[in-house]
Structure formats: C-alpha cells, structure tokens
N, C-alpha and C positions, 0 to 999 in steps of 0.2 A: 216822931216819924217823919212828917215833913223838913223838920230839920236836915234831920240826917240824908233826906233825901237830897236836900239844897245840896247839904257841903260835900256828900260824893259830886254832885253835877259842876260842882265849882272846881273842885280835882283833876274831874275830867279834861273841863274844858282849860287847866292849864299845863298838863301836860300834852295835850293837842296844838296848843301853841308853841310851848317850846320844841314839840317834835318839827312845829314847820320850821322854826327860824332854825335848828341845830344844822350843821353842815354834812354832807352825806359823807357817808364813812367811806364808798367808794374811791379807791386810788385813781386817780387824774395824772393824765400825763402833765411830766413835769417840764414844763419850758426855762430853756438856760441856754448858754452859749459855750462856745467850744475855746478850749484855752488861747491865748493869744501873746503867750509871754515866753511859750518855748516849755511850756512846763507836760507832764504827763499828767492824766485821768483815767479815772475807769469808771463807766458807765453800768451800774450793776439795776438800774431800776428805768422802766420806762421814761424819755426824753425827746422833747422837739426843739430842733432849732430852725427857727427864722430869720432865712438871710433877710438883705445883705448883712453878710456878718465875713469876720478874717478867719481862718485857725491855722494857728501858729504852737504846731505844739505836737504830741503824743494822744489821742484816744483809742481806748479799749474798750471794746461792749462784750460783757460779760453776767454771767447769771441767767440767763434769759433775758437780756433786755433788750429792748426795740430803740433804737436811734432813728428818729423819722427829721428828715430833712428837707424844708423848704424855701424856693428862693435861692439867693447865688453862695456859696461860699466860696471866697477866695483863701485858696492854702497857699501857706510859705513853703519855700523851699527845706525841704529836708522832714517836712512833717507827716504824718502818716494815722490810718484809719484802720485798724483791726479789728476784725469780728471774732472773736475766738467760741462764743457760747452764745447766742443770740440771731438777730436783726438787724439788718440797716436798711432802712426804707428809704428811697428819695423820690418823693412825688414828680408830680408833671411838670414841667416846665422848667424845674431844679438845675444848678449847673454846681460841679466841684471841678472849680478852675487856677490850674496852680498861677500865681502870680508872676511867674516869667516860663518861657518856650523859649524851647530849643528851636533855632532858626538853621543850625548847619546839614549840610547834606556829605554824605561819605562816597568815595569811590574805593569800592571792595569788591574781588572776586568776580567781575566782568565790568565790561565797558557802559558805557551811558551818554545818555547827551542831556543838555538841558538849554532851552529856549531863554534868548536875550531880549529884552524890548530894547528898541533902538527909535532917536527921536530926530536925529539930523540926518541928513546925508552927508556922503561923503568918509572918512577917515577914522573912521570909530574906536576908542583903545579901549579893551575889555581888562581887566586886570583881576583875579583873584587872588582870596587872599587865604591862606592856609593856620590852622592852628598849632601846627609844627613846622620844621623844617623839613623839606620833604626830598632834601638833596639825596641823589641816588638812589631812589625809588620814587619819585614821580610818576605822574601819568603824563601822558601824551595830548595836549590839548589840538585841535585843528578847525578851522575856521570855515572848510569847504571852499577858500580860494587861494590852494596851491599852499597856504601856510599854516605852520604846525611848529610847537616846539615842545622839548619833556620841561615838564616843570621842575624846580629846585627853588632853594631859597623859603622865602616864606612868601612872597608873592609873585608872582607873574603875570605877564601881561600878553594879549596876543591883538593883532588890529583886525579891524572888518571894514572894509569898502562899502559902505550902504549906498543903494541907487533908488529910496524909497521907500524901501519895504520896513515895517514898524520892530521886525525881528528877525533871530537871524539864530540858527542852530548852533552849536557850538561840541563838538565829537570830543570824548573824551577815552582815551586808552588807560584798561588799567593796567598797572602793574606787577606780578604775582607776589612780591618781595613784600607789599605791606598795603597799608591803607590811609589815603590822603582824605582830609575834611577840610571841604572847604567851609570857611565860615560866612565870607561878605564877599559879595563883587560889587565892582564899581564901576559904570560904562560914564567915557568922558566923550563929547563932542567934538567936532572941529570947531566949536566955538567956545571949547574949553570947563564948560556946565560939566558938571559930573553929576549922577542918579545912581544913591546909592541900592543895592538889594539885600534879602535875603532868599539864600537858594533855596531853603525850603519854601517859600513863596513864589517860585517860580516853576511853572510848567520842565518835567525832568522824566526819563526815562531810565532805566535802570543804575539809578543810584540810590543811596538809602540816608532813608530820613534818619537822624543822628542827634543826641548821644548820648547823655542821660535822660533818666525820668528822672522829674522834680520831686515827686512826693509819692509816699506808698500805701496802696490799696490792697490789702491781706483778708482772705474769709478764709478761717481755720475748719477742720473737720466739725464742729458741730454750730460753726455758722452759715446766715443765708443773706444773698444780699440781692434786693428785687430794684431795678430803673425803669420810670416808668416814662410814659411817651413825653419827648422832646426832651427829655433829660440828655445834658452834655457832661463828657468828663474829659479832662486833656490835663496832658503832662504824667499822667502817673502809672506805677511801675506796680502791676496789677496780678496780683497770684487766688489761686482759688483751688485750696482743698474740700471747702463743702458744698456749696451752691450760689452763683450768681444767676443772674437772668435781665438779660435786657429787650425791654420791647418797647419800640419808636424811638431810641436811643441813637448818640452819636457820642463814639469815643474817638476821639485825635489822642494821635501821638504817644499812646499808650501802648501800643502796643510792642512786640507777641503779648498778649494776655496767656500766663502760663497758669495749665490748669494741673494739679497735681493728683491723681486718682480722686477728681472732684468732678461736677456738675456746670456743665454751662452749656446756656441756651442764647440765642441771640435769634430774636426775630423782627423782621422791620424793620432791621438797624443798619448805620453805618459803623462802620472801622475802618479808620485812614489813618496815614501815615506813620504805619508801622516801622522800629527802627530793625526790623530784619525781616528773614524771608519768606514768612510769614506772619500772620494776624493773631492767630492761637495757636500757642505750642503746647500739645499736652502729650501726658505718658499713656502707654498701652490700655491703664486701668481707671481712664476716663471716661464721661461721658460729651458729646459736642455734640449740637443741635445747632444750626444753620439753617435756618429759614426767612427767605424773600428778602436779603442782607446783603448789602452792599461792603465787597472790601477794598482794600489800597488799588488793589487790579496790577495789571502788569506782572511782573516775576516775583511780586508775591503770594503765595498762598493764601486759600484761604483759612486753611488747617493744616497742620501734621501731629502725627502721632509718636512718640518717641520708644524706644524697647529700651528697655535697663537690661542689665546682667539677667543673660538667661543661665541656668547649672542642667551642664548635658551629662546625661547617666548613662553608662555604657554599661555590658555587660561583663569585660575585661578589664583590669589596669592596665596601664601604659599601653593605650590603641592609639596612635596617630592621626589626628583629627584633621581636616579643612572644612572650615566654614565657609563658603563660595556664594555671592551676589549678596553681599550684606547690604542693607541700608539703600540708598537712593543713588551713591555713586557703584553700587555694586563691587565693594570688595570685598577679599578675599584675609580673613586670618584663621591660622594650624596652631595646633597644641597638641596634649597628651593627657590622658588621663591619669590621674591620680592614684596611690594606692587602693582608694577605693570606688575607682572607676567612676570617678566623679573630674569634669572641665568646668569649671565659667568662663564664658563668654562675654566679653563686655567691648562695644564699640562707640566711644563717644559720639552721640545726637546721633547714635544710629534711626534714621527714621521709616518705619517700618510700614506708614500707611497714609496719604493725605489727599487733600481736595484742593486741585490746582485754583487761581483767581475765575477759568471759567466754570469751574463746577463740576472737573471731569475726577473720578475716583484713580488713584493709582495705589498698588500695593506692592510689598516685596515680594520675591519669587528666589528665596533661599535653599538650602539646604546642605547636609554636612556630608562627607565622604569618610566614611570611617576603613583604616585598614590593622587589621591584626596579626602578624606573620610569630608563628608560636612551632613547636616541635609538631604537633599535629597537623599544619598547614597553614598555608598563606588564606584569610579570609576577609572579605569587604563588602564592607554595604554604602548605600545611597540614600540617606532620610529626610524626608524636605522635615524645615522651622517652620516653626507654625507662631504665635505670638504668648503662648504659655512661657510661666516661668522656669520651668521643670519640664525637659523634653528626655524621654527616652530613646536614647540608641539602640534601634532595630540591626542586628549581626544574626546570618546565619553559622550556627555554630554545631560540631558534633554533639549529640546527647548521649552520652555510655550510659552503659551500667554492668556489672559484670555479675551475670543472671547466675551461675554455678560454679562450684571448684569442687572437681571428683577425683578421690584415689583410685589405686585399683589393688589395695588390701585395705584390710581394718584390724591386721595386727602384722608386724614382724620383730626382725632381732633390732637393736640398736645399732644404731651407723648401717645400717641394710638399706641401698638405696629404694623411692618408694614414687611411683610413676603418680605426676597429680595434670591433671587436665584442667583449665579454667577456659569456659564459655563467656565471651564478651559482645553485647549487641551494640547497637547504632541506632536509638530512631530518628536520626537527626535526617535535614535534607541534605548535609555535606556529607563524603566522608571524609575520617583520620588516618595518619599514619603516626607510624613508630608510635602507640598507643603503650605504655611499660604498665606491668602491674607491679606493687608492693605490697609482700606476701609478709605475714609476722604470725608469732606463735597467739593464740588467745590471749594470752595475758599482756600481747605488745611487744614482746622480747624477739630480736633476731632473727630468724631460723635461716638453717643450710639448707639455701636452694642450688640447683646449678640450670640454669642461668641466674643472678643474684635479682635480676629485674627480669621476669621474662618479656617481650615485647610480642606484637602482633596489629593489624592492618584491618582496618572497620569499614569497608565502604557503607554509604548511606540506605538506611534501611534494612541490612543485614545484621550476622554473627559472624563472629570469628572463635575458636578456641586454637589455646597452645598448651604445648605438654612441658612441663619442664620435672627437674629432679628434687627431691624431699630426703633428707638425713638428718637423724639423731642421735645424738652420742649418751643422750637421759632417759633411763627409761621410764614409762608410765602411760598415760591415757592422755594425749593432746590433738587437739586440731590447729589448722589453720587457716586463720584469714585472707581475702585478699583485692584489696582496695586498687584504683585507677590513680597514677601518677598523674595529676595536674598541670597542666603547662605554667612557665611564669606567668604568673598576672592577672592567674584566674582568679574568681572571689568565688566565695564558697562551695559548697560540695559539688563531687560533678554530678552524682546521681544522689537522692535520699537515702536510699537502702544501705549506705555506707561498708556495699561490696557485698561479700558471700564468702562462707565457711564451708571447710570440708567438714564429714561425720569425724565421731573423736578415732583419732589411731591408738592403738595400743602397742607400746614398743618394750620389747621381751629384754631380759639383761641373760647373758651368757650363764652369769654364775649368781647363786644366792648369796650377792653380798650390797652391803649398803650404798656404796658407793664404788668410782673407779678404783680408788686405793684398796678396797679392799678386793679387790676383782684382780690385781696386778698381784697384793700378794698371793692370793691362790692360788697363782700362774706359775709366778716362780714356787710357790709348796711343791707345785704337782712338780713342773722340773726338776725338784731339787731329791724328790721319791725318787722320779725318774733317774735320774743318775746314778744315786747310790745303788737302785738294785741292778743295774749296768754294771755298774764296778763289782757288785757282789755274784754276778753273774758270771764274768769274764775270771774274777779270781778263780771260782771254783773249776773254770773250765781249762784255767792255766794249772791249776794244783791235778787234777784227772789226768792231761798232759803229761805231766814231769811222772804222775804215777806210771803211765804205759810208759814212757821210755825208759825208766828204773828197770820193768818188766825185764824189757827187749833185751839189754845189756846183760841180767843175769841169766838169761836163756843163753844170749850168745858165749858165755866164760864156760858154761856146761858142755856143750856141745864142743866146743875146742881143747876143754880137757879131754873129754872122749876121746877127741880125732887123734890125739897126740898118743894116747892109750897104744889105740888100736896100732897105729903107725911104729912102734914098740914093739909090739908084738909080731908084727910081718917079716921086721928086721932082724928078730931075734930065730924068724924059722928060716928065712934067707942062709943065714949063717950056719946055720943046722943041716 
C-alpha cells in the first residue's frame, strides 16, 4: 500500500514537471520580415515586423490575419501592401516610407505662383526645368518686374533684380491646352553660384504636387487598416474598400486617398501634399469622417464625393430628357429614354457633394426636365437628383379608363346597323385629346365599326362618351370589347381593367340557312318561283286575250251576213 502510494506520487510529480517545461500550445505572433527580392507573399496567419527593415516586393494579408508593424519600413518603388481579408496594424511611432519622392510640381487647370529663395543681390537668373517639352503650350512665367515670357523648350530661364530681399515671387500663367511639370529650378547668382531646388520643397500656391505614387496601399472589402499616433506614410497610392483609420497620423504625398464604398476616418491627422484637388476622393456609397485634421489647404479639398451612373425611370419611352447643374461645374447633359423607359446617366468625376480646405459643406443642386409630346398632348415635368442610384421620373400624365360600352338593342337582323355608346373617364390631373378607342369582337377578331377608331376629348377629372356604329354580316350571340389606344412609347396598360364590354348581342339571319351561300341560294329559289309563275301568269292572260278577240270576229262575220241579207231584200221590194 505504501508502495503503491510512492509510485503514484512519483507519477505525479513528473508529469508536473514536464507539464512546466512543455511549451504552451498557444499560437504567438510570428516575427518575420517582409520580402526584399521583388518576390510576392501572402500572409495567412498572425505576423510582426520590426523595422528598420526594406520591403521590396508583393504582400497580401489574408485569412484573417493581423500584419502588426513596428518601426520604419522603407518600401521600393513599385511594391505594394494589400489587405484583402484581415488586419494591418501599424503602431506608434511607425513610418512606411517609399525610398524616393516625387519632388515635381504641375501647373494644371489654373494659375499659381511659387516662392524663390534668393541669396545675392543684384541680377538673379531663375531657370526651370521641365520634364517635357513644353513648346506651344507653355505657361507664362513673370517676375513682377515688367518681365514675362511663355515657356517652351525644356527649360527656361527668367531673371530677377534682387535689392536684398531673401525671395522673390514668381507668377505663373497656365495654359488650357495641357499641363507643364516642372521638375528642378536652379537660381544662379551674379557671382555665378548656382542653388539647386526642388519645387515641391518650395513654398507654392496653386500648383499641384506631382506625379506618381511610389508604391500601393490597398484594404479590400473585408479588410481593416488602423495608424496609430505619429505614424508617417509618404509616397503611396492609397485605396480603401473596407476600413482604414488614422489617428495622430501624417500622410505626405499620398494623396487623394480613394475610398471606394468603404470607411475612412481621420482624426488628429495630417494630409499634405496631395497630387490633386483634393485629399479624399470617395464615391456617394462611402463613409468619411474628418475630425480636428489638418489638409493640403488652399484649393484643395478636403473631401469630395463622386456619383457613378445614376438609371433614370420614366414613365414613358422615348421622353426627352436634360439633366441641368450636374456636378461642381454645373453642366448640363439630354438623352431619351429607352424602350423601356429607362436613361443612364453617367458624368465623369461628376462630384456631387465635398468639404472645401476651410471646412465649408457644398452640394449639387441638380435636376432633370423631362418633356413628352404624344397624340394625347404635350406634357413636362421638373424632378430634382437626389444621390440614389435609381431616380424615378415624376410626369403628370392622363389616367383613362373606359368605365362602359352600351347598345341600344340586344337583338337585331344581320348587317342592321347597331347604335353602341362608350363612356371614357380621366382621373388624371392633365387632360387628353384625340383619345381613339379600339373596339374587337370577344374573341379578338375585327369588327365593323363606323368610325373604325372612334375618338373623343377627356379633360382632367371628367368623362366623355362617343357614339359610333356596330355591323354584322354573322349571325349569333356576340359582344364587344373595347380598349384605349396607347400613345407611342407608352409602357404598359393604361388602365387595369383592360376596357369594357358591351352585354352579348344576338344577331338574327334573314333565312334559316347555314350560312351566306345558302341564304343566296334561297334568294335566287324564291326569284326563280317568282318568275316562272310570272310567265305562267301572263301566258294564261295572253291565251284569255286571243280567246275574246276570236269571240269579237266571229260575232262581227254574223252580223255582216245579216246586214247583207237584209240589204237583199230592200232591194228586191224597191224593184217590186
């Protein structure tokens, strides 16, 4: 018993030791470094790097994992940082700094000027130097004493008479044809020194920092990327579909930061030297948060917001559209709808809403003109855009319906013309004209109407009815329909009810027979009785005829033999 008690206590105690010395099964972030050979990575599990360190290369963080970064990293040019499924943390103090900056400055789209240090007196020759040729669109450089000339070439030169002063302004005219970069100036002295610059290092008014970014920073839809206080980033070329956030941050030269129906915050921070005209350029389906944040200042923004293809729904096809104040320059583009009343709109970097360098809000103030001219009448409306994708076109238009269609029998003969009345309302707030109805048998087929289309005049809010004529050549029990002719372009029905039926008619046939042919020959039977006993009539009336005049004749041969008798006898007593 005491044994057994030992050798469990002896078990015990060395599985108690091995459990201290074994290593915790807990995963630990794993410390590594980022490529440096130009090569691609994907980061699928927790990782820390500590600068100073280079990356030269492709990373992707993916899986959920966290990239925590401490310390400076210096990126090559051309390399790039993707979040697509994860994390990227970069602690305090942290810098991701590309290994060369853009030094040139642009003149684009207005004028500028930018401050010269000057170190001698006297005779000063400025010379810039361009990274094209900039013959025949040049800008206009001017000195402020009396001299000016358009640049061309690839470099230029303009002088400055210094009386002392350490600088000296330098006016630059743009011009609308294109865009010049400068890259270096060089101020020589009357004693021949030359001090070379860079413009971007140089105090400058509306010209823009230039011209590529060195390397790219990408957070896909289900990444997130947090900078924390005094973290620097420069040189790169910064997109954000899911979440960044900067606080106590300073980004150079990265800028617009383009956010793409994604998240960004910036508070405490700087953003300078954006290379346009603005700091963040996101789309309508962003989010931007701007707080106690310093930007480039000057005629850059500190935000705008961009509208994509909006799809305008009308009520009609082919309405004639103007879209009027689009965008920040306020213009103006027309179209037509579609067969199924459907336009897109699309105005490149239409920008529909931003926050100027001081902080003031500005929005568009759009809206479309829609006009419709249809057989029923000319109609138009006015709908302001609002920043939806899908904007309906408001049209006041007529609303029919054609409430009754009454005869006035419910039997006659075939082909007998048949009086039909159709009642037509409006509840619309316009009214219609030349309103046609299309009248058909139940079954779809033809019918003889006269008028073929009757027509009739709806002011708004009213009825109208019209009378028109009903004929059929078939007899039996039919009614008929009768529906609103649609203007071109209309989309579907104009009323639900799909119109109004008369009660059934019943139409009689002349003679009991199956059809026309047999109805034709009856016609001629009967004539053809008719005739014969015409002819049998008139014989017998002609033979009755020829009887009495037989009569007459043998009456009159009697009576003349008499006379002649008698006459005989007078003459034979004469002679007596």
């Amino acid at each position: 018993m005491r044994r057994g008690l030992t050798l469990l206590t002896t078990i015990l105690l060395i599985m108690a030791t091995s459990a201290l010395n074994a290593p915790s099964l807990q995963q630990l972030d794993f410390s590594s470094t980022p490529p440096d050979n130009g090569n691609s990575i994907t980061i699928s599990s927790d990782e820390t790097w500590t600068g100073p360190l280079t990356l030269d290369g492709s990373v992707i963080i993916n899986g959920g994992a966290t990239l925590t970064i401490q310390g400076d990293i210096t990126i090559a040019k051309g390399s790039s940082i993707s979040v697509e499924n994860g994390s990227l943390e970069v602690g305090e103090s942290a810098a991701l700094k590309s290994e060369s900056t853009e030094q040139s400055m642009r003149v684009n789209f207005q004028d500028g000027r930018i401050n010269i240090p000057l170190d001698e007196y006297g005779n000063n020759s400025i010379t810039f130097y361009f990274s094209t040729d900039v013959t025949g669109y040049g800008p206009t450089f001017d000195n402020g004493q009396n001299l000016s000339f358009i640049a061309s070439g690839t470099s230029h030169s303009i002088y400055y008479n210094s009386t002392g002063e350490n600088s000296t302004w330098i006016e630059i005219i743009h011009q609308p044809f294109g865009a010049t970069t400068i890259d270096s100036i060089i101020v020589e002295g009357p004693s021949g020194s030359q001090q070379p610059f860079n413009p971007a290092e140089l105090e400058s008014e509306g010209l823009y920092y230039c011209c590529e970014h060195q390397w790219a920073l990408s957070v896909g839809l289900g990444g997130i990327a947090n900078f924390g206080e005094d973290v620097e980033i420069s040189d790169a070329d910064i997109t954000v579909a899911g979440e960044m956030h900067f606080d106590g941050s300073l980004v150079d030269r990265s800028g617009p930061i383009v956010v793409n129906d994604g998240i960004l915050t910036v508070v405490n921070s700087t953003l300078s030297r954006s290379f346009d005209d603005e700091d963040i350029q996101a789309t309508i389906g962003s989010t931007v948060e701007w707080e106690n944040t310093q930007g480039t200042g000057g005629f850059v923004d500190r935000w705008t917001k961009l509208m994509g293809a909006q799809t305008i729904q009308t009520p009609v096809a082919g309405i004639g559209l103007l879209a009027v104040n689009l965008g920040w320059h306020g213009i103006s583009k027309s179209g037509t709808s579609d067969d199924g009343g459907l336009w897109v709109l699309q105005i490149p970097e239409r920008i529909v809403t931003l926050e100027n360098s001081s902080g003031t809000l500005w929005s568009e103030d759009a809206h479309v003109e829609a006009v419709y001219n249809s057989a029923w009448g000319n109609f138009s409306s006015n709908t302001s855009l609002n920043t939806d994708s899908n904007v309906m076109i408001t049209l006041n238009l007529p609303i029919l319906s054609v409430d009754s269609v009454v005869v006035d029998k419910s039997e006659l003969s075939v082909n007998s013309p048949l009086e039909v009345t159709a009642t037509v309302s409006n509840s619309g707030v316009v009214g219609a004209l030349d309103v046609s109805l299309d009248c058909t048998l139940e079954n779809g087929s033809d019918a003889r109407l006269s008028p073929a289309y009757p027509q009739l005049e709806i002011a708004a809010g009213g009825s109208e009815s019209v009378t028109f004529t009903w004929r059929s050549s078939v007899e039996g029990e039919k009614s008929l329909n009768c529906i609103i002719v649609a203007p071109v372009g209309w989309i579907g029905p104009v009323e639900a009810s799909g119109g109004a039926s008369t009660e059934v008619v019943t139409w009689q046939g002349l003679v009991d027979a199956e059809d026309d042919a047999g109805m034709v020959i009856a016609i001629f039977g009967a004539m053809g009785i008719g005739i014969i006993l015409a002819i049998v009539l008139a014989m017998r009336q002609y033979r009755e005829q020829l009887e009495d005049e037989s009569e007459d004749e043998d009456s009159d041969d009697v009576d003349g033999e008499e006379k002649d008798y008698d006459d005989v006898e007078d003459e034979l007593e004469d002679n007596n």
